[in-house]
Each structure stands twice: as C-alpha cells, then as structure tokens.
N, C-alpha and C positions, 0 to 999 in steps of 0.2 A: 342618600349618600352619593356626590358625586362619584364620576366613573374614575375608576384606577389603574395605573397600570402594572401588571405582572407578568413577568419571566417565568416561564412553568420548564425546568428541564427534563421530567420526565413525562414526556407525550405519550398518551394510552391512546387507544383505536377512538374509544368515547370522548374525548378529549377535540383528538382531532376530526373527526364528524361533527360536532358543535360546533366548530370552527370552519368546516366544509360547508356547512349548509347556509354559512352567510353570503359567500359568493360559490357558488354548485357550479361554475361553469369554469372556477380556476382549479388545475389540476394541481398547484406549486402549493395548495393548502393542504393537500389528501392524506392521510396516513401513509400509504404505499410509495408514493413521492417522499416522504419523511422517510422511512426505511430505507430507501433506493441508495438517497444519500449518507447515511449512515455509514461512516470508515472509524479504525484505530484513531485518525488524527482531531476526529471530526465531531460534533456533539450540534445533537438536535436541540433547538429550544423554540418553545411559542409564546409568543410577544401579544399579547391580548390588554384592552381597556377590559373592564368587569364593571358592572353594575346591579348591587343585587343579587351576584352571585349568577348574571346571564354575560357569558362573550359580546362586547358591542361591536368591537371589532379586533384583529387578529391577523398575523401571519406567523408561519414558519421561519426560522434564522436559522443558521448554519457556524457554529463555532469553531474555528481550527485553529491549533496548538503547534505553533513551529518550536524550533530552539529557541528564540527569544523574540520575535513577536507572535501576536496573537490576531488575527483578520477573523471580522463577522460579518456573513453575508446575508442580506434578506432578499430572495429572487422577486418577491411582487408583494410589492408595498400594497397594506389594504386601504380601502375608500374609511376614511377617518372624519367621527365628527369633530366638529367646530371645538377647536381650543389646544392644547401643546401639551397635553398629559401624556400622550403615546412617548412623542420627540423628547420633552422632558426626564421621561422615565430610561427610553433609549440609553440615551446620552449617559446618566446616572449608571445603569447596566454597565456598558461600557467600561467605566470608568472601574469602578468593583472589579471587574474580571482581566481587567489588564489590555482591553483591547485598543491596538495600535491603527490598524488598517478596516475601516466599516464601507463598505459596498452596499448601497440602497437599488433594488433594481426594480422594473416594472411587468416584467412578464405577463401578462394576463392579464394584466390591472383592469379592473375596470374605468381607473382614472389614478392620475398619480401627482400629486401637490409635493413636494417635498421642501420643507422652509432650509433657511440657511442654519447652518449647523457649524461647529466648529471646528478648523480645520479642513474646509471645503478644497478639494484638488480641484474635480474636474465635475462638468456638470451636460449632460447631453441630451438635446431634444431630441426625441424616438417618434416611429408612429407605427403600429401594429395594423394589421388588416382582417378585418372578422366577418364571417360570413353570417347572416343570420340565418338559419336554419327552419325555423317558424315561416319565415317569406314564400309564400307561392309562386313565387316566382324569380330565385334565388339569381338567375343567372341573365335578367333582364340589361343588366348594367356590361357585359362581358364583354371584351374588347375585341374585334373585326377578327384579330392573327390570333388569339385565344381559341375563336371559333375552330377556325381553320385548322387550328393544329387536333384541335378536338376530334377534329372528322376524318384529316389524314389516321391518326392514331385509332382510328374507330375501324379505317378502311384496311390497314395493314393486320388488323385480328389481336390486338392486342386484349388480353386477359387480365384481371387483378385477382391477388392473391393476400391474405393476411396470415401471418404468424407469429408467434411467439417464441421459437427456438433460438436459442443462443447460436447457432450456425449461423444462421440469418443473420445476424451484427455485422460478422465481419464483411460478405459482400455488402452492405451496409454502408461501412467504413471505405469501403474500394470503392463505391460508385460517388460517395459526396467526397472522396481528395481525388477522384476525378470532377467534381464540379467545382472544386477548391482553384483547382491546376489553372481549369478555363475562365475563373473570375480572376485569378492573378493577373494571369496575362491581359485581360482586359484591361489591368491598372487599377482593379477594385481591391479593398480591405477584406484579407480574410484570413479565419484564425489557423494557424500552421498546423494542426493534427486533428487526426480524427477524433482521438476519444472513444479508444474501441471498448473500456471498460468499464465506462459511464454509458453505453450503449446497453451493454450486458445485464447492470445490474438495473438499471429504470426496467425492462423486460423481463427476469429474476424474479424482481418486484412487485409485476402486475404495476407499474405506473405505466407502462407506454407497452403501443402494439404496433409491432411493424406493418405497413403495405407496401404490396408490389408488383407493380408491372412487368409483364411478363408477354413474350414471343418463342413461342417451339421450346419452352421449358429452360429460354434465356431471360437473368432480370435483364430489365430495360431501364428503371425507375425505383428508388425507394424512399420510405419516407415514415421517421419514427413519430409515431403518434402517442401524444401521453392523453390517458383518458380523467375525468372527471366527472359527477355523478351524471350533470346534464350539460356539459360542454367538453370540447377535447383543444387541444394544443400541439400544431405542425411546433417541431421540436430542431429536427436538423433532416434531410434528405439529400439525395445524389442522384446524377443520370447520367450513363454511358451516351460515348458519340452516336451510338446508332441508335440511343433512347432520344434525343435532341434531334435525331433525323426524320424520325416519324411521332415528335409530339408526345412523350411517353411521360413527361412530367406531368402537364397540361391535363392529360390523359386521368393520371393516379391523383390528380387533385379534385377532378373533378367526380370520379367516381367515390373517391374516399365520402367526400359531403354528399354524396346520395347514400351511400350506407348509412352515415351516421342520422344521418334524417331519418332513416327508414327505423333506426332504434331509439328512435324518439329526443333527442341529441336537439338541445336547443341553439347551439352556438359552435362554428369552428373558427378556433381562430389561426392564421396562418403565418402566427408571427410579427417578428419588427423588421423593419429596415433603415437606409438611412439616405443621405445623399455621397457617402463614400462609394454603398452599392448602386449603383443606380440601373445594374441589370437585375438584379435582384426586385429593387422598388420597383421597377416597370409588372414583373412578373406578377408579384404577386398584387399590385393592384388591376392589373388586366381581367381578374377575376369577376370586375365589378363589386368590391366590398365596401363594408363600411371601416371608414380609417378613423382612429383611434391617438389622440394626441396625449404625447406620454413623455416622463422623462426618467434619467436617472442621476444617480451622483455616487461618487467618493469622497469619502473622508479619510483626513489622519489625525489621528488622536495620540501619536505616542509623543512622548518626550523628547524635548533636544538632544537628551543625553542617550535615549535610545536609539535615533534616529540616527545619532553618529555612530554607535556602536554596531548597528545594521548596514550602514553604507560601508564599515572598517571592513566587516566580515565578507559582504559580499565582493569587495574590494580583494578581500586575501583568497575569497573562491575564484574568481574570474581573473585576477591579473596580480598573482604576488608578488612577483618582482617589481609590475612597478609600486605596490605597496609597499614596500620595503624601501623604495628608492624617496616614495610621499614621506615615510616615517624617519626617513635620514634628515628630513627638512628641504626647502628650493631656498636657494640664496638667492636673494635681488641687491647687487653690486652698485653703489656708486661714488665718487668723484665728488670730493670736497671743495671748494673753494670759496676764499677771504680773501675780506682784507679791512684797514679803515676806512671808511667813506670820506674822511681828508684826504685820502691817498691817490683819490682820483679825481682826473678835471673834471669840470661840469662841459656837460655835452653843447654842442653849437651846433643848433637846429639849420639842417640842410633847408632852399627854397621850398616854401610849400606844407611845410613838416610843422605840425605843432605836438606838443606832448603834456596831457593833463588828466587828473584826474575823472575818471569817468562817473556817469552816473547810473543810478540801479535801470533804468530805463532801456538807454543803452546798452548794460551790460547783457540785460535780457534777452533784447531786440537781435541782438550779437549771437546767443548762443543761441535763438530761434533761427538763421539766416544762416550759419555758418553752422556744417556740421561738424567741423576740428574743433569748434567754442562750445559742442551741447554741454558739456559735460559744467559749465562757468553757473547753469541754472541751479545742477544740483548742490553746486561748491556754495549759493550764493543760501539756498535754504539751510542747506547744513550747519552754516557759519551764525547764518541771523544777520550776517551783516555783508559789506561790498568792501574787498579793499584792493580792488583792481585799478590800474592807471592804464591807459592807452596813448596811442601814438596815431596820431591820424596825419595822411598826406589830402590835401588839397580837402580838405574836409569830410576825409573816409576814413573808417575805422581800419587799418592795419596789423595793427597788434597790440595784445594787449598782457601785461605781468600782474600777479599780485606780489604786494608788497605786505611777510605777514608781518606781527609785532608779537614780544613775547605773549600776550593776553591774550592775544586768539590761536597763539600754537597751542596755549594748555586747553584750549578744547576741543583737540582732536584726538582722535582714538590712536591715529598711526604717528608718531615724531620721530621721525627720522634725525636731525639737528638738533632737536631740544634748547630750542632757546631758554638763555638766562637774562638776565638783566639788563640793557644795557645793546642787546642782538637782536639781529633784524635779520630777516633771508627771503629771497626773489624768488619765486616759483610760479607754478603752470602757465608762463610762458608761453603764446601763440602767436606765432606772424602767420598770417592769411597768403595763401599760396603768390598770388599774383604780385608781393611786394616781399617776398625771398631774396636772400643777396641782395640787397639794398642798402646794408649796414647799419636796419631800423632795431636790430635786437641787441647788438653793441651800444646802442647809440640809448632804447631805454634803458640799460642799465646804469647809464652814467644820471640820467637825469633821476633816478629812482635814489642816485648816490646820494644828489642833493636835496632830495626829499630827506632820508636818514639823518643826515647834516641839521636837518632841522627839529629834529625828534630827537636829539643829542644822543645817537646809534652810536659806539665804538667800534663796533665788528659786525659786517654784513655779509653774511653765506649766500651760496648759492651751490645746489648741486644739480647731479647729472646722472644719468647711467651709464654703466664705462662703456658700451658702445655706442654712444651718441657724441659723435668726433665733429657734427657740426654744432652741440652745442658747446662742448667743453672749447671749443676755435674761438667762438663767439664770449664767451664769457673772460678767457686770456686776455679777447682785443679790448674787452671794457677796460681793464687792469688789475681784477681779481688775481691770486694767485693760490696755489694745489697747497692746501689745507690737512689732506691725511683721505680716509676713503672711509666710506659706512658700509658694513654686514647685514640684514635684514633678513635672519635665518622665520622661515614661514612653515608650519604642520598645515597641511589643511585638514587631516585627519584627525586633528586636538580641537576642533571648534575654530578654527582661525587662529591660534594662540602664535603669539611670535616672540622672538627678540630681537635687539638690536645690537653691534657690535659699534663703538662709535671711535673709530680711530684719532678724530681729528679733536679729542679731548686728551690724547696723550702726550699732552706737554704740560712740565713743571713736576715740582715732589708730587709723589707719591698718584702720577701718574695712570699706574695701574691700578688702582681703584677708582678711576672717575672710568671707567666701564660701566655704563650704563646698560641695565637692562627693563626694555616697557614691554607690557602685555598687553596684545591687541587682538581684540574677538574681529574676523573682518566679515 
C-alpha cells in the first residue's frame, strides 16, 4: 500500500517519539515542544505519511481558532519522500477544517522543498547555521573577532550558568529587547516584543533550557535553548551593553556547544538569519558552521467572502470612523458633455500636425516610452482590441484619445455613460507633457467629430472629473456642451460593488426612471 497521509489530533508521548526518532536532532518534533504550545486557542495536530502502519515522515502543526478565521502553523516542515501525498493531503486538511491562513516554516529542517500551493502570499529564502557537534575540531573554521572576543570574555572571569526557573525568563526577556533596541537602531528587522510567556512555558515544559553568562553574580548574556534527543535549537537570546563589551555572547555560544558535546549532543544548531539582519548573519556564521539553505512560505486559503468580512472587522477594530465613512460609500464626481457630431467643424490641421489612426504597435511602443500612456497596454489587453487615434506634430506622437463605440462599452465592468445606439464617447485622453497648450486636444476632438460622422454617431460624450478645469476648458473649445453630471457611489468594503447615478439621461417622459444603476466588482 502506498504511503498515506494522516492528521492525528490527539498526540500521546508514544506517538510523538515515533515521530521524534526520524529527525532526533529537531526539537519542534518532541512531545514537550507539543505541550509547551499547547493554549485555550490552540490545538496540537501531527501531520505524518504512514506506510504499513510505520511514520515515513511527519511533523507537528499548530491549529488556532480566532472569531472567524482559522491559521495553521507547521514550525519545520519534514524532509519528505518523492511524490505530493503529504501537500495533497495538507491542503484537503485545510480545507475540512476551515483554515484561512497556513504558515509553512523550516526551523530545524534538515532541508525544506515546499512546492506551490494555492493561494501562495509570500515565499522566503532562509539559511540556518549548525554546528556539528561529532567534528573534532568544531571551531577550525571561527572567525579572527570571534576569537578575540572569546579570549577577552575568558580574561574578564566570565562564568556560565544553566537553569530552568521561571524567574530566569524575565531577565531573559530584558536582555534580548535590549539586543532588539541595538539591531533597530542598526536599521535591521526585528520582532517588537519579547514573548515573556512563550519563554515560560517551552521551560514549564522541559522543551528549552536557559544559559547564562554571568560577572560577580550579574547576567551578561542569555540564551533559550530548546533540547531534542540528540540535537538542541539556539531559540531566541539577549546581551547587555556590558555583555557586548567583554564578548559575553561569543562567550555563552561557545561554551554552550562544549556542554552539549560533553552530553553526547550530536548537532547545535544556532538558528536562521537573513539579509535584513546582516549583524546577526555575520554573528552567527563567525562561528565557522555549516549553513543550511532553507525556505519558508504563507498561504491563504480562505474565501473572498471571508477575506472581506476579516478586512471589515479589522477595519471596525482599528479605524471605525473611517469605516463608517467606507460604508457611507466615496462618490467619483463628473461632468457631462455632448453634442451632434454635425454640430462641430472639422478641425484644420495646424503646419506639421497630422491626425490618424494609430496602430497597435505604436500604441504599445507609446505606453512603453511614456509613463502618463502605461496604463493604453493594459486598456489594449483588456479590450482585445485598439481604438485609439493620435495626433502626431512633425512626425511624433503627441497625443493620443480613444474613441469608444457602443460594442466595446458593453465590455466593460465600469460604464459610466452607457452607451446606446447610435453613441459614441472620447476618453482616456493624453497629450504628452512637452506639446500641452498647443490646442492639440481641442483640435482631436473635432477630428474624432468626423471620424463619428462617418460611423453615422448622433450624439458623442465626453466626460471629466469636476475638478479637472483644464479638461472640461478643452472640451468647451471643441464645441461639446454640459450634458447633466454622473454619481459613481463606490463600497470598497462590498467587494468593489458600485452604482451609478447618470444625470444626463434625465431628459424626456418618464425621466426618472432611466436612472440607471450598474454593478461593478472593481
């Protein structure tokens, strides 16, 4: 029978030692690591392939229950054989259990693959640094100022000490948000609090055991160590200004891996880092270790519909007023205007000046070159088609309108105008900075008139936003004239949902009912 995969959520001690003994040197598999994390919110579950009724492979997940989503974390994805029963099965879990938010991490990992998965956010290469332990000669590779600080630290009488009391946490907690402070200021990434009670209970637990460096019966240095049968895990540690003066990190790192060698301890490993921290990466590869290439990812798996309903609520926790002001709707205001296309001369091309249709080349070439046109590439996929004219002087592109027709307004999500029958309307309009005030954007609209003219248009719009006083000047001078104004009431909170309010249909019986309203996801 090939291997299967299974969700066990009630972990026994025997369960998880089956599971421990495939990788002995990761602590994030251990039973006492499972309990540590163990909360009201929070539910333990192991994630195993089976074959035969034997673990092939396995890790720990972590389930948590909010008000309405649901996040599942697995700290250190395990080394998995060849094929997608583990991810397969995941994913299916997942799904059963409601969960929105899945964090794959690599802690410990001895290696970490993770394929694409659905809903991929974010995805980050890591590298951990591990000491081997077995090596006779562990500290061959150890960097010049590593030495150095070793020896001051050695010369000043510094002590190390190991405990397990819950007192210990908190100066714990005080010496690494003072080494938090000192990588801020550096300009590096670091997480805003300590975690005095995730300190507590991994200790509690028997998963982690404090060390620490010590002077006249002052810490200097500390550093929570999580243990595992035959490897251990640098977890989180801190050091005062005057542990940083005399090497007192340097100091408890390196005595730490001479304990654990002396109990038989085949691996320490001293964590990840990244290129955010790069006093960190210096540190702990000074050590001369072997580096460990790793990665992690996030997923989101919940629904659109959930996804809005969690952006609402955190919206109504963080900033209700202006969620209130989101749920009143944003109006986007603008400025009608018509007229016949008989009603206007046909333009008379100043020297130099030609106007014609463009071609999709151009139009490209246009929105690659000019960044006021990027937006003409997306307009041009969206559409499937080009219905842009330009205005070129002396054989440059200047500006450029589209001209739409009723058959390509009905493919849009947003209509403002809604063409009928018979209606045509000029829009996203660009004149290129250096041929502004030229009279080149009065000037295509009249030729765009007698484009219409030829497409037997009655009535050709054009609008504006009512604070855009140089287009609404410009469009006047073509001979368009003020039509009525459009409402464009917007939720962003509803999924994009809108209406429209279309004033410039209120003429003739029965008026009030040609109020149109469109719905548009944006």
């Amino acid at each position: 029978m090939p291997a299967q995969f299974h969700a066990v959520r009630e972990t026994t001690r025997e369960l998880c030692s089956e599971l421990a003994e495939l990788d002995p040197c990761n602590p994030f598999h251990t039973f006492e690591y499972k309990e540590a994390m163990r909360a009201p919110s929070t539910q333990p579950w192991l994630f195993c392939l089976r074959e035969n009724g034997r673990i092939l492979a396995g890790c720990l997940a972590f389930l948590r229950k909010g008000r309405l989503n649901r996040s599942l974390e697995i700290p250190s994805v395990p080394c998995l054989p060849s094929g997608d029963h583990f991810w397969a099965g995941l994913v299916n879990f997942c799904r059963q259990a409601r969960v929105s938010d899945l964090s794959v991490g690599s802690f410990a990992s001895a290696s970490a693959v993770i394929p694409a998965l659905p809903g991929e956010k974010s995805r980050r290469m890591r590298v951990e640094y591990s000491v081997v332990l077995g090596d006779s000669t562990p500290w061959s590779g150890m960097s010049s100022n590593h030495q150095r600080n070793l020896r001051k630290a050695q010369k000043a009488g510094l002590l190390i000490e190991r405990t397990t009391k819950v007192e210990a946490c908190q100066v714990h907690a005080l010496l690494q948000d003072a080494s938090m402070e000192r990588r801020m200021i550096r300009g590096e990434q670091v997480l805003a609090d300590s975690q005095v009670r995730t300190f507590v209970t991994l200790v509690e637990h028997q998963a982690g055991e404090l060390f620490r460096a010590t002077r006249n019966g002052e810490v200097l240095s500390s550093i929570l160590v999580l243990r595992a049968q035959r490897g251990a895990y640098y977890h989180s540690a801190g050091t005062s200004r005057e542990g940083m003066a005399v090497g007192a990190s340097h100091f408890l790192i390196h005595q730490v891996t001479e304990l654990l060698r002396a109990e038989g301890m085949e691996r320490f490993n001293l964590g990840g880092a990244d290129a955010s921290n790069p006093g960190l990466e210096r540190f702990k590869s000074g050590f001369g270790v072997q580096e460990i290439q790793l990665e992690s990812a996030e997923f989101d798996l919940a629904s659109p519909l959930r996804r809005k309903a969690t952006a609402g609520l955190k919206a109504l926790r963080d900033n209700p007023i202006g969620l209130l002001r989101d749920l009143a709707g944003h109006v986007d205001k603008y400025f009608v205007y018509c007229c016949d296309p008989k009603e206007i001369e046909g333009g008379r091309a100043p020297a130099g000046v030609k106007f014609r249709k463009i071609t999709d080349r151009e139009l490209l070439q246009a929105a690659q070159e000019h960044p006021e046109m990027q937006r003409y590439q997306e307009l041009y996929e969206k559409c499937g088609t080009n219905a842009a004219y330009g205005v070129f002087v002396d054989g440059t592109l200047a500006h450029v309108s589209w001209l739409i027709l009723p058959e390509l307004d009905r493919r849009g999500k947003e209509r403002n105008v809604k063409l009928t029958a018979g209606e045509a309307e000029i829009t996203h309009a660009v004149t290129l900075l250096q041929f502004q005030n030229c009279g080149l954007y009065a000037y295509a609209i009249r030729c765009l008139a007698d484009v219409c003219r030829g497409f037997n248009i009655k009535r050709l719009f054009m609008i504006t936003g009512d604070s855009n006083v140089a287009s609404q000047k410009g469009i006047q001078k073509a001979g368009l004239h003020s039509a009525g104004r459009i409402w464009r009431v917007k939720y962003r909170h509803l999924g994009g949902w809108s209406f429209a309010v279309r004033g410039h249909r209120f003429s003739g019986p029965g008026s009030f009912f040609k109020v149109l309203f469109f719905r548009n996801r944006a």
